[in-house]
KOLVO-431674 format. One line per field, with one value per residue (C-alpha): residue number from 1; residue in one letter; x, y, z. Coordinates in steps of 0.25 Angstrom, whole numbers, plus 5000, padded with zeros to 4 digits. Layout:
n: (NUM, ...)
res: (a, ...)
c1: (X, ...)
c2: (Y, ...)
c3: (Z, ...)
END
This chain:
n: (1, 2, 3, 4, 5, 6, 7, 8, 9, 10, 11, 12, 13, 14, 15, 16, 17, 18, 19, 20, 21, 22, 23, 24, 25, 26, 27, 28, 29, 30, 31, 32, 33, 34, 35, 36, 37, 38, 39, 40, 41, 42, 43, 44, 45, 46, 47, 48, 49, 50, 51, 52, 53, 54, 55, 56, 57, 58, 59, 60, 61, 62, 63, 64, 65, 66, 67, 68, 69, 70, 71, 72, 73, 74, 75, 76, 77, 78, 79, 80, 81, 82, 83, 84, 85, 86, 87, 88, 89, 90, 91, 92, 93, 94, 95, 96, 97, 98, 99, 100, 101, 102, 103, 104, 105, 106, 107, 108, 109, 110, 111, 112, 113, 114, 115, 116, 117, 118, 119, 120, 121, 122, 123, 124, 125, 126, 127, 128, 129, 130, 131, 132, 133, 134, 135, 136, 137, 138, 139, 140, 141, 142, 143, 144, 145, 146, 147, 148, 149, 150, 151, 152, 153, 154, 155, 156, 157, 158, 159, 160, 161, 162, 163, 164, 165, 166, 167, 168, 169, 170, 171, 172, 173, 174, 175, 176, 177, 178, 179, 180, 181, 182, 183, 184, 185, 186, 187, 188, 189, 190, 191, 192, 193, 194, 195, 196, 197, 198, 199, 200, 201, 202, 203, 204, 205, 206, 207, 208, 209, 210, 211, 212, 213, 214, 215, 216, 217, 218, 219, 220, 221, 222, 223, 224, 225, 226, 227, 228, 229, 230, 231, 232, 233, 234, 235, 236, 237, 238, 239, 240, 241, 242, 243, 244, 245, 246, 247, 248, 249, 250, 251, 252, 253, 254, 255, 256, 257, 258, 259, 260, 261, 262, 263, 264, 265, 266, 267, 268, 269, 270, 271, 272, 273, 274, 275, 276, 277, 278, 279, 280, 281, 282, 283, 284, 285, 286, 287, 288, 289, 290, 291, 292, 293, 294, 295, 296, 297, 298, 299, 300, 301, 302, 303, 304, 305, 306, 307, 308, 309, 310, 311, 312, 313, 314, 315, 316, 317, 318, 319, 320, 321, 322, 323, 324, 325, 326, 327, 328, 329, 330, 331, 332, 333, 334, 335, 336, 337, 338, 339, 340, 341, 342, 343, 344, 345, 346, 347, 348, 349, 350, 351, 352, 353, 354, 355, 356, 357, 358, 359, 360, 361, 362, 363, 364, 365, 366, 367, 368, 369, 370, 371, 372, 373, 374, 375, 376, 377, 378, 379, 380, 381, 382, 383, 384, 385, 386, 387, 388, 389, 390, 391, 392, 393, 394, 395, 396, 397, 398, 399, 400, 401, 402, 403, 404, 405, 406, 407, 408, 409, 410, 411, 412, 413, 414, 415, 416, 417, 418, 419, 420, 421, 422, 423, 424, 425, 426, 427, 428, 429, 430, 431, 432, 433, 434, 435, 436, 437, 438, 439, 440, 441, 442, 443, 444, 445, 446, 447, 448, 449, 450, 451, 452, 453, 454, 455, 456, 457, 458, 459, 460, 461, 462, 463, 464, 465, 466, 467, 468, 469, 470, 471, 472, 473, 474, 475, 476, 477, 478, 479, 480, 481, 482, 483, 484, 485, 486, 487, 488, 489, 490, 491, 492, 493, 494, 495, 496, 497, 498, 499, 500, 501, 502, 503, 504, 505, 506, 507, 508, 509, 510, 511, 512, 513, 514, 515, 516, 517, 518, 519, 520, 521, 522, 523, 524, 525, 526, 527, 528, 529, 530, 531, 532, 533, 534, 535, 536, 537, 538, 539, 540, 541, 542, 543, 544, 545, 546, 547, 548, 549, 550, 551, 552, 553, 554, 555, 556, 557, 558, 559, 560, 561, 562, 563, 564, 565, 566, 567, 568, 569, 570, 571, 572, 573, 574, 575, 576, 577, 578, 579, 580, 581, 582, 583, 584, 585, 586, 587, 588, 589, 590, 591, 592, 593, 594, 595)
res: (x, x, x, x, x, x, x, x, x, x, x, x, x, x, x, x, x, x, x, x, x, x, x, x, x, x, x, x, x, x, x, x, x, x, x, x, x, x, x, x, x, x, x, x, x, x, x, x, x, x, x, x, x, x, x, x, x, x, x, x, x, x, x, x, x, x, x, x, x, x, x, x, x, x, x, x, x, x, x, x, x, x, x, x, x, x, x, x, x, x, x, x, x, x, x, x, x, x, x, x, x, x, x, x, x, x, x, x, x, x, x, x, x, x, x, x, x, x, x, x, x, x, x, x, x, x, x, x, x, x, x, x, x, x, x, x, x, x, x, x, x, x, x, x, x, x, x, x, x, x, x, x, x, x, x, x, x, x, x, x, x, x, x, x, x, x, x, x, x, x, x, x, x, x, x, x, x, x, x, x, x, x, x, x, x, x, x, x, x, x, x, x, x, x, x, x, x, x, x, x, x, x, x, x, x, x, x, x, x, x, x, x, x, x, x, x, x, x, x, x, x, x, x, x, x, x, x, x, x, x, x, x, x, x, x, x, x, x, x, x, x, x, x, x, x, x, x, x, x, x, x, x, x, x, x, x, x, x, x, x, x, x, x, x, x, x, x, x, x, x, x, x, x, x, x, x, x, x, x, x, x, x, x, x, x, x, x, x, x, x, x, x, x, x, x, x, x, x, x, x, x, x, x, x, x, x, x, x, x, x, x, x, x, x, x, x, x, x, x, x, x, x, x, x, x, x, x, x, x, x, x, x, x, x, x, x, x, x, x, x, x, x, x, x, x, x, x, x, x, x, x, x, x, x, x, x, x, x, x, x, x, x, x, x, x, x, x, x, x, x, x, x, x, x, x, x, x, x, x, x, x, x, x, x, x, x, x, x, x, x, x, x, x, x, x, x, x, x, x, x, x, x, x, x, x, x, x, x, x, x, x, x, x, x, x, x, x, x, x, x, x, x, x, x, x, x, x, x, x, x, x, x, x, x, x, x, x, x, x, x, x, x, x, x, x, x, x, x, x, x, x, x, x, x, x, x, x, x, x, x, x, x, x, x, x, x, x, x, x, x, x, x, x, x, x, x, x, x, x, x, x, x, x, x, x, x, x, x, x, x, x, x, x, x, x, x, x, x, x, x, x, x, x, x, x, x, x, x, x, x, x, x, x, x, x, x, x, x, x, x, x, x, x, x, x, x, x, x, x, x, x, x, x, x, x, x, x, x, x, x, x, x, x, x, x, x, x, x, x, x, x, x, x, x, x, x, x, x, x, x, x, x, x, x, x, x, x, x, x, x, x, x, x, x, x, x, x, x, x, x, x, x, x, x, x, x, x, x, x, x, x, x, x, x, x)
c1: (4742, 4759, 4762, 4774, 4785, 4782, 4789, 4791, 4806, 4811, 4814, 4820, 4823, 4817, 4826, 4830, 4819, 4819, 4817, 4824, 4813, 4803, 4792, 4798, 4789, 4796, 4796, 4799, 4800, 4801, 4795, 4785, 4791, 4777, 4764, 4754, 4741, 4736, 4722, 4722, 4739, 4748, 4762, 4771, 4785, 4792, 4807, 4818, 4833, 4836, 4826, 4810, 4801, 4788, 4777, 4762, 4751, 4738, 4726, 4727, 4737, 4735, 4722, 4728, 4742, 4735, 4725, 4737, 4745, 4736, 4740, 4755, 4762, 4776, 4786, 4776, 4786, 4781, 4783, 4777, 4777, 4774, 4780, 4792, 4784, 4790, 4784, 4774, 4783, 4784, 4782, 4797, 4804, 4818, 4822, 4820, 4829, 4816, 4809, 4804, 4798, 4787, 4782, 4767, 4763, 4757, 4758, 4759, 4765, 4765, 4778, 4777, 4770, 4775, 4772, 4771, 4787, 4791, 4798, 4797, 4809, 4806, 4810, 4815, 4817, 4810, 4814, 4826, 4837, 4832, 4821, 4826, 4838, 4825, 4820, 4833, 4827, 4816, 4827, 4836, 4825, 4827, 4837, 4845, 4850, 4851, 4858, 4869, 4870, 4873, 4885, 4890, 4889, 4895, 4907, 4911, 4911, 4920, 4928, 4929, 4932, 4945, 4950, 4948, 4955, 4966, 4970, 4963, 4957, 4944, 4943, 4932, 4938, 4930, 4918, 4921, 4933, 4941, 4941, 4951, 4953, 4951, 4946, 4930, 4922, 4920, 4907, 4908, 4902, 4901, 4906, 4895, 4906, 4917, 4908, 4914, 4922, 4919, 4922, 4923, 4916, 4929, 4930, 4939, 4947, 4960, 4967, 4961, 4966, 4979, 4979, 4974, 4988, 4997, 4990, 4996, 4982, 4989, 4977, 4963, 4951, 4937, 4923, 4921, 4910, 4916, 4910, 4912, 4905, 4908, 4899, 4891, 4888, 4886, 4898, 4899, 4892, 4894, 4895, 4903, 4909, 4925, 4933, 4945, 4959, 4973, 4985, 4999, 5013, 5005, 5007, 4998, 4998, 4995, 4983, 4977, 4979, 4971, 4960, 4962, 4960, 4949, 4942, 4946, 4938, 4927, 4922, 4925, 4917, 4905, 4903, 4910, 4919, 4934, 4943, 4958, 4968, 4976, 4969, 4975, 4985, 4986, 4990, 4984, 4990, 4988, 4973, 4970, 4976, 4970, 4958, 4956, 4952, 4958, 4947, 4947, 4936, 4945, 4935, 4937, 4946, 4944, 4959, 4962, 4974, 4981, 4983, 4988, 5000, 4994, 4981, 4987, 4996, 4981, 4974, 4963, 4963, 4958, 4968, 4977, 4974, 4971, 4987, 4990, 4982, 4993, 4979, 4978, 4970, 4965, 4956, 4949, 4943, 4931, 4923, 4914, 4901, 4894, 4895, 4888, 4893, 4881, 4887, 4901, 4897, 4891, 4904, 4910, 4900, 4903, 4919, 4914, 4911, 4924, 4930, 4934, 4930, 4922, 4929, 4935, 4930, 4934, 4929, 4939, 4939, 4952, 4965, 4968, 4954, 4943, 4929, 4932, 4928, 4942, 4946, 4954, 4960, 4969, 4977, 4977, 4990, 4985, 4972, 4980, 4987, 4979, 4970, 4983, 4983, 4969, 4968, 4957, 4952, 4940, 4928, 4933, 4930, 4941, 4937, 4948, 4949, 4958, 4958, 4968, 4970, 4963, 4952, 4954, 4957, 4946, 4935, 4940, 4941, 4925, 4923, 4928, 4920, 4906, 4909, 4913, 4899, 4894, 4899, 4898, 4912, 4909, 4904, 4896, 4901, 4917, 4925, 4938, 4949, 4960, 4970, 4974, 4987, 4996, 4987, 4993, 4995, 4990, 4982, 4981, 4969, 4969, 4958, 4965, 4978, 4984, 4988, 4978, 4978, 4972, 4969, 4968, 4983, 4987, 4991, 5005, 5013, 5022, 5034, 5042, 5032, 5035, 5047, 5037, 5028, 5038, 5038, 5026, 5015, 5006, 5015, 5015, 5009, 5000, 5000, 4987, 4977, 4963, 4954, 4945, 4935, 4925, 4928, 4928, 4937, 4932, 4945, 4958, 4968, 4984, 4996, 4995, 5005, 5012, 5024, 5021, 5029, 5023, 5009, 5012, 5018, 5008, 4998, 5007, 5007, 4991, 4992, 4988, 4999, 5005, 4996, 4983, 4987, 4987, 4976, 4969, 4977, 4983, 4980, 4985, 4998, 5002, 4998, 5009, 5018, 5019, 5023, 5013, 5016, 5014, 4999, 4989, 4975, 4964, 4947, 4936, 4924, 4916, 4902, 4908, 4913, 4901, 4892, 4904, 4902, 4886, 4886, 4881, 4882, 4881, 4887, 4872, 4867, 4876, 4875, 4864, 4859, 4866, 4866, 4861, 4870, 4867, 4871, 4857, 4850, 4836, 4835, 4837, 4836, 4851, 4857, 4848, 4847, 4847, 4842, 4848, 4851, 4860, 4867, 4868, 4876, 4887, 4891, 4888, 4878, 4872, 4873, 4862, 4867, 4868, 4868)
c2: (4978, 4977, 4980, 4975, 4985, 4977, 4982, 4996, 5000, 5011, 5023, 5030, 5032, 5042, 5050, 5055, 5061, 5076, 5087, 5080, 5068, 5076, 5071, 5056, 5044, 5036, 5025, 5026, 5014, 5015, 5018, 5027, 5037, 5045, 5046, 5059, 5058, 5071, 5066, 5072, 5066, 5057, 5058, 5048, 5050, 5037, 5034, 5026, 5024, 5037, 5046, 5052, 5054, 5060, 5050, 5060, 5051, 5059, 5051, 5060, 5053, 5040, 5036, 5022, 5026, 5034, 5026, 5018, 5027, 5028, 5014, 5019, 5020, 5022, 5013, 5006, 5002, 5008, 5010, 5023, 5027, 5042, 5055, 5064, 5077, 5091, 5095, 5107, 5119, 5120, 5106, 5101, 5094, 5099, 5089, 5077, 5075, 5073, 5084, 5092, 5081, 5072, 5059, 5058, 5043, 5037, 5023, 5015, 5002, 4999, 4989, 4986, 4989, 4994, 4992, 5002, 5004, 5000, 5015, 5029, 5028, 5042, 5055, 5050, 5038, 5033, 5019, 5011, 5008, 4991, 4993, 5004, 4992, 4981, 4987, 4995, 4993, 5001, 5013, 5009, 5016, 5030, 5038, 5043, 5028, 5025, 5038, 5030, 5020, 5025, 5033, 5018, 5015, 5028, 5025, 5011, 5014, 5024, 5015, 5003, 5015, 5019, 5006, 5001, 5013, 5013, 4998, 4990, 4976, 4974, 4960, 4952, 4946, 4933, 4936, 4921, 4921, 4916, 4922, 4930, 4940, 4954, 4963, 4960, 4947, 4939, 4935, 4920, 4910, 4896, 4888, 4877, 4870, 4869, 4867, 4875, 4884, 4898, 4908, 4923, 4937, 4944, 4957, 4964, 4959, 4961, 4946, 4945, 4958, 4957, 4944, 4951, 4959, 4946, 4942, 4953, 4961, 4975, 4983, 4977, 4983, 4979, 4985, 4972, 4968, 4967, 4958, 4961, 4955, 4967, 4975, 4984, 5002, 5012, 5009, 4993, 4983, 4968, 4969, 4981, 4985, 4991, 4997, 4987, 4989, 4985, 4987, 4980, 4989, 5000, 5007, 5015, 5028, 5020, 5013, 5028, 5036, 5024, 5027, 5041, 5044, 5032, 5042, 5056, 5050, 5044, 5057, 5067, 5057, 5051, 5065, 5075, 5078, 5082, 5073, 5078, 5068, 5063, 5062, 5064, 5053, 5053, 5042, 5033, 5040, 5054, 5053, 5045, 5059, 5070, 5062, 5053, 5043, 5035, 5041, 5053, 5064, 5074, 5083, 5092, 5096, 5094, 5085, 5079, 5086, 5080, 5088, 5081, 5088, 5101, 5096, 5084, 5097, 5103, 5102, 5095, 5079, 5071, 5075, 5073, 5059, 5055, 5060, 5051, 5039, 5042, 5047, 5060, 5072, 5075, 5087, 5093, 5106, 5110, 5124, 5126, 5129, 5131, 5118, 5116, 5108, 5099, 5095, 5095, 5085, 5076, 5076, 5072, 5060, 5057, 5055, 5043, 5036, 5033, 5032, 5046, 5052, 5064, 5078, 5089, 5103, 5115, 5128, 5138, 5151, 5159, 5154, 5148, 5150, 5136, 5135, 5121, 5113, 5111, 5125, 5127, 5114, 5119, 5132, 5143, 5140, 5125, 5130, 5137, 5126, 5118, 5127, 5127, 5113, 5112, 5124, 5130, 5143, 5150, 5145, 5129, 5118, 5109, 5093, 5087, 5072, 5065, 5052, 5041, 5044, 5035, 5038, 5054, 5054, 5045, 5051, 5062, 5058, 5054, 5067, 5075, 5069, 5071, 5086, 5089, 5085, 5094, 5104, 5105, 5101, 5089, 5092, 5078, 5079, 5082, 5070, 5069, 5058, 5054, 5040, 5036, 5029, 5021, 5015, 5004, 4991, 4984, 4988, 4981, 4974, 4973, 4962, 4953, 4958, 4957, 4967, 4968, 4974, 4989, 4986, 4971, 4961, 4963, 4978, 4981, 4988, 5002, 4996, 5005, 5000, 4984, 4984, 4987, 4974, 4966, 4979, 4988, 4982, 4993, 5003, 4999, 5007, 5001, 5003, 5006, 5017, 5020, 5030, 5039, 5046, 5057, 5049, 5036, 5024, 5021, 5013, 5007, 4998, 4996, 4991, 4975, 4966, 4957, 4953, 4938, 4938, 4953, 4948, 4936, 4945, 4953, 4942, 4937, 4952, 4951, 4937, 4930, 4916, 4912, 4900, 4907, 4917, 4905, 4901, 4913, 4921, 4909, 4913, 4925, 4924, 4914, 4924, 4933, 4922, 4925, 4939, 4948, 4963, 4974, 4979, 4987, 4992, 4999, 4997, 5009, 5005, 5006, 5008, 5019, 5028, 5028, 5032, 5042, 5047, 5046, 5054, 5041, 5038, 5023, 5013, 5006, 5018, 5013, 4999, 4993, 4983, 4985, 4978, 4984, 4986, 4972, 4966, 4963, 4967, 4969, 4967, 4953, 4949, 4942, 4938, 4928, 4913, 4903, 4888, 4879, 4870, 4880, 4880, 4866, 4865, 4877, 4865, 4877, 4877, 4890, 4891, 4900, 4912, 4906, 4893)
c3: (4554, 4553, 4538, 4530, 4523, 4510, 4498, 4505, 4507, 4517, 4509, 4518, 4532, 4543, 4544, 4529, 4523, 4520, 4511, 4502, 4502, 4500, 4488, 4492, 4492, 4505, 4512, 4527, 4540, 4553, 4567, 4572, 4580, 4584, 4577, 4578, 4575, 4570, 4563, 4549, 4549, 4559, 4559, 4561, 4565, 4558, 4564, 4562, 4564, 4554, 4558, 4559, 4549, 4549, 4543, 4539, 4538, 4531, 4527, 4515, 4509, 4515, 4524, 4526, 4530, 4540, 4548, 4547, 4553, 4565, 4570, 4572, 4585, 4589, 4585, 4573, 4561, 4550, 4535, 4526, 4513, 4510, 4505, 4510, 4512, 4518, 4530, 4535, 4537, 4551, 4553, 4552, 4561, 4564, 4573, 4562, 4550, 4543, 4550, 4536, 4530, 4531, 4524, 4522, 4522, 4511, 4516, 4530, 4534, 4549, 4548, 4565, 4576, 4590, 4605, 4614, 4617, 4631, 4632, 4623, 4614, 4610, 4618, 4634, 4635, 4649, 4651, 4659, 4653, 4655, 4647, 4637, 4635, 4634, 4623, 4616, 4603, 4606, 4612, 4600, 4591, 4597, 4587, 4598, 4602, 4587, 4586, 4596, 4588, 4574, 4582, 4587, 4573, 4569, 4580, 4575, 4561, 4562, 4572, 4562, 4548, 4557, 4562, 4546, 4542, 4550, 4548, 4559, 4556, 4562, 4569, 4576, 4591, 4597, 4606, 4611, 4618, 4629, 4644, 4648, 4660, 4653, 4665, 4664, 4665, 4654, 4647, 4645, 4635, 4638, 4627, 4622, 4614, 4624, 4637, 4650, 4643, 4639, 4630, 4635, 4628, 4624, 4634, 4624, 4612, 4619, 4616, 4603, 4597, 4604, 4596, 4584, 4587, 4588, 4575, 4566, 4566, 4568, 4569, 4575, 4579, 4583, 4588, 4596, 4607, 4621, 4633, 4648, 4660, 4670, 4677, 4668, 4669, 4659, 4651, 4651, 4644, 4644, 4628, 4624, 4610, 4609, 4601, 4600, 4595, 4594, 4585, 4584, 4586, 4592, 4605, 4615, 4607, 4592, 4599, 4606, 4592, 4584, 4593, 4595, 4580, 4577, 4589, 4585, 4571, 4578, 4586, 4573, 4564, 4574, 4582, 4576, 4586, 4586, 4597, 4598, 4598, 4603, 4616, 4629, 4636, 4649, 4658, 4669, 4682, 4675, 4673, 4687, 4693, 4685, 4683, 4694, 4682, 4671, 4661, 4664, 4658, 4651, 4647, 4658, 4669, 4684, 4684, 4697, 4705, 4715, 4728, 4739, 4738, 4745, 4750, 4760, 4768, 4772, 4787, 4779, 4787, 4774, 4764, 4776, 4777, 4765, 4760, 4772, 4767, 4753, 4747, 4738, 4737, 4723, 4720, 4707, 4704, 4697, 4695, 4709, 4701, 4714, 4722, 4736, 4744, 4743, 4728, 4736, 4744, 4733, 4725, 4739, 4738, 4725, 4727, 4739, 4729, 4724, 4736, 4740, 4754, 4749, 4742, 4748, 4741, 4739, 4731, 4728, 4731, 4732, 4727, 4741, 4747, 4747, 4752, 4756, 4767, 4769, 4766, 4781, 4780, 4768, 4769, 4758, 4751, 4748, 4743, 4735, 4728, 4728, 4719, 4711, 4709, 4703, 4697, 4705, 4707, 4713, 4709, 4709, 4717, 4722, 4726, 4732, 4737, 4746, 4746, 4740, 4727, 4718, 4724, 4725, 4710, 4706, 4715, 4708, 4693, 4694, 4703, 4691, 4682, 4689, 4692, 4678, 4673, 4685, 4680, 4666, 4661, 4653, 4638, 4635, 4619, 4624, 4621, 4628, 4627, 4634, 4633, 4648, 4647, 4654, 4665, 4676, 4670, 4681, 4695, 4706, 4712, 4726, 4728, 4720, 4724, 4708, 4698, 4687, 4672, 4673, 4659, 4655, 4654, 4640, 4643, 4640, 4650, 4646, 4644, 4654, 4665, 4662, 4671, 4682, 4678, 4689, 4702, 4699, 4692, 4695, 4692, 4675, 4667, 4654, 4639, 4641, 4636, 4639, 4630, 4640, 4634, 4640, 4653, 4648, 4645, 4632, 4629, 4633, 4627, 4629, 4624, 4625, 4630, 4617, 4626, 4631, 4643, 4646, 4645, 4654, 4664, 4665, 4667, 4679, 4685, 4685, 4690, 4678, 4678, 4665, 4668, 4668, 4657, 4649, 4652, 4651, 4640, 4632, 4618, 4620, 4625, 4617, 4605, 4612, 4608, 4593, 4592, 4598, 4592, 4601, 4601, 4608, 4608, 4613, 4615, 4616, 4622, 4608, 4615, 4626, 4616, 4607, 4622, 4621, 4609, 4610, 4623, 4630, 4645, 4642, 4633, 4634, 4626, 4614, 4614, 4606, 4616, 4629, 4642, 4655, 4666, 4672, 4657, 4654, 4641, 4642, 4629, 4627, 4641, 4640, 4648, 4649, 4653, 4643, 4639, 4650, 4638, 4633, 4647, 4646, 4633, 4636, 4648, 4659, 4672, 4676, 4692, 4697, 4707, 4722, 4719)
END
């Protein structure tokens, strides 16, 4: 028998009640948690999104309630009526808000039933991920996945009171847009109206709030849903949300404090945690040598160091020939807490997968003394400095690679990652910044034998480096910055282009023609035509920095309703086929695989 709320009104929810409440007629709703039968009483602990409160049925009070209350199982919806009680001394539960109360019930309504759930939401959670996605409405009701979600909502309020308060206007760009080559695949819609055309899902706002620029916005900003067709891992989605920016008259250094202090708020208001700023600034060619990586974790040691110098004059063959291949030999150093050379040869296996042959070891024990397998190879004196160069003394280990030197440094950069979880160097809760400047403007792509943007076409180039635009493409630097966090991109942005003859050439350098870039880019170089200011701007990846912030590996655990990694959502089953008669009216044929 289902019954209906009526003319009851939730008092209050689970999770308020106290002392305080004590004597109080309440009405409380929501799920049962668990239900204990004891004979004489049944408890019932009733949850919802604030809370637990502990629900007494006693035939005493109410022998309908109470048969009633036999027919509850987990997840029933219910409603009760009763009074706010103080429980037995040694009784209370210290690990519930409500934990020293009790409401006895004096009336029950039973509001829903429940099915035996596919999975325990409780405790552990022992399901895949599939079927935990399938029925995420089931996982959403556990508070520490609610818990997530109130910090997103924490995050982007914040987000949207310091933007407002610091003069930004908040504007919607189209989600139905035009196709244009921005780094990723586009998701297409056919259009119905204009049969064979297509719009395109936007895979940033870029044009738009460059456009926003031309049109005398000054300052925009926008917590906007992004779309990208590109392989999927633990920080991609098809659907994705950022923080996007841009501001007129501005140049790098305005755009990176904006964000710097809209952060330093964020993290002393969300967590209660100090960030200094202004955060470290380093550039490109900087990090890829002491890191081995353009989002490097900072926070610890274990820099890269270059040691070719000393080590390419020892009897030791591979450094040998790797020199004479115009390689380098890089090495890092960490504390030996007692490697065997079983866990030696598995970080020797762990570099092949970037490409490195294997390491070369060595544990320090003197100033100029190894215990190396290639201890006679080097003589005293370079041990010594090389020692020097790292810093090491007895009682380090030294991991060396020669190979060609993007491939030494970022076998290295991942190598000094993985060792610094091994050995207890990384605080989970330690947040660590740091802005990566003046990248390539272009890099060059050896199947396609052109130059490409290394971050997308729109990019300004410094200005001392635009002479080179016509003899060394590859050697000009960018007016771009990205934002690392903790070991992760969680942003980018640059200076953008506003000169149309600039725009146009670098279009030709990336082998876009005039012709094509017209056809292509159109709309927005002919709003460059009418007094485009100088601008720029930046995006964080909104759902990265809140797994960030919530100590979360994946950006699936903070999206509401996630896709897989084969962008399906077991949720709805999309993407799914549809009604040939709707195939029919877009004007478009669907070719079956092999045919």
């Amino acid at each position: 028998m289902i019954d209906f709320m009526g003319e009851w009104k939730r008092t209050h929810t689970c999770g308020e009640l106290g002392l305080g409440s004590i004597g109080r007629e309440v009405i409380l709703m929501g799920w049962v948690h668990s239900r204990r039968d004891l004979g004489n009483l049944i408890f019932v602990d009733l949850r919802d999104r604030e809370g637990i409160t502990q629900i007494v049925f006693d035939p005493q009070i109410n022998g309908n309630a109470y048969y009633k209350a036999k027919q509850l199982k987990d997840e029933y919806v219910i409603a009760v009526r009763g009074k706010v009680y103080k429980r037995v001394e040694g009784q209370e539960n210290p690990k519930l808000k409500t934990g020293k109360i009790e409401v006895r019930a004096e009336e029950l309504r039973i509001l829903n039933k429940s099915e035996i759930l596919p999975f325990q939401i409780h405790g552990p959670v022992d399901a895949s991920e599939t079927l935990r996605l399938k029925y995420r409405y089931l996982e959403m009701r556990r508070h520490e996945v609610i818990d997530v979600f109130r910090l997103r909502h924490r995050i982007s309020s914040f987000i949207r009171s310091y933007f407002d308060k610091n003069g930004f206007i908040e504007v919607e760009t189209p989600f139905l847009t035009k196709s244009t080559p921005e780094g990723a695949r586009d998701y297409l819609v056919p259009s119905r109206i204009n049969k064979g055309k297509f719009y395109a899902l936007p895979q940033s706002p870029q044009l738009f709030k460059q456009i926003l620029m031309i049109g005398g916005f000054d300052k925009y900003y926008q917590i906007v849903r992004c779309f990208r067709d590109e392989d999927l891992r633990a920080d991609r989605q098809p659907e994705f949300t950022q923080i996007d920016l841009e501001m007129s008259f501005v140049d790098e250094e305005d755009v990176m404090n904006v964000f710097e202090s809209m952060l330093k708020g964020l993290f002393r208001d969300v967590l209660r945690y100090e960030i200094q700023t202004p955060f470290p600034r380093i550039e490109y060619e900087e990090a890829m040598g002491r890191f081995g990586s353009d989002k490097p974790d900072t926070r610890f040691g274990i820099e890269i160091k270059d040691i070719t110098g000393i080590a390419k004059n020892t009897q030791f063959k591979i450094f040998q020939e790797a020199v004479n291949k115009g390689g380098k030999i890089k090495a890092i150093k960490v504390k030996d807490l007692g490697f065997s050379r079983k866990e030696l040869e598995d970080i020797s296996e762990e570099v092949k997968k970037y490409g490195a042959k294997g390491i070369i070891w060595a544990k320090v024990v003197k100033e100029d003394e190894w215990q190396s397998p290639i201890k006679k190879y080097v003589d005293k004196e370079r041990k010594r400095l090389i020692n020097q160069i790292l810093d090491a003394v007895e009682g380090d280990l030294i991991i060396m690679v020669a190979d060609s030197e993007e491939v030494a440094a970022k076998s290295l950069g991942i190598l000094r990652k993985s060792l610094a979880r091994r050995i207890g160097l990384i605080r989970e809760r330690d947040f660590s910044f740091v802005w990566i400047r003046r990248f390539p403007l272009f890099e060059w792509n050896e199947e396609e034998k052109q130059y490409d943007p290394m971050h997308h076409p729109f990019t300004a180039p410094l200005d001392e480096d635009i002479d080179l635009l016509d003899k060394n493409p590859l050697k000009v630097r960018a007016k771009a910055y990205d934002l690392v966090l903790n070991g992760e991109e969680i942003g980018g942005g640059s200076i953008r282009i506003h000169l149309l003859e600039l725009q146009k050439k670098i279009f030709d350098i990336i082998g876009i023609p005039e012709e094509e870039a017209e056809r292509k880019f159109g709309f927005f170089l002919e709003a460059l035509r009418y007094g485009a200011p100088p601008h720029g701007g930046m995006a964080i990846g909104f759902d990265r920095l809140v797994a960030i912030m919530a100590g979360k590996e994946s950006i699936r655990d903070v999206i509401p309703f996630p896709k897989t990694t084969s962008a399906t959502c077991p949720l709805t089953g999309a993407p799914s086929e549809v009604d040939q008669k709707q195939i029919e009216e877009l004007g478009i044929k669907i070719v079956k695989e092999g045919k």
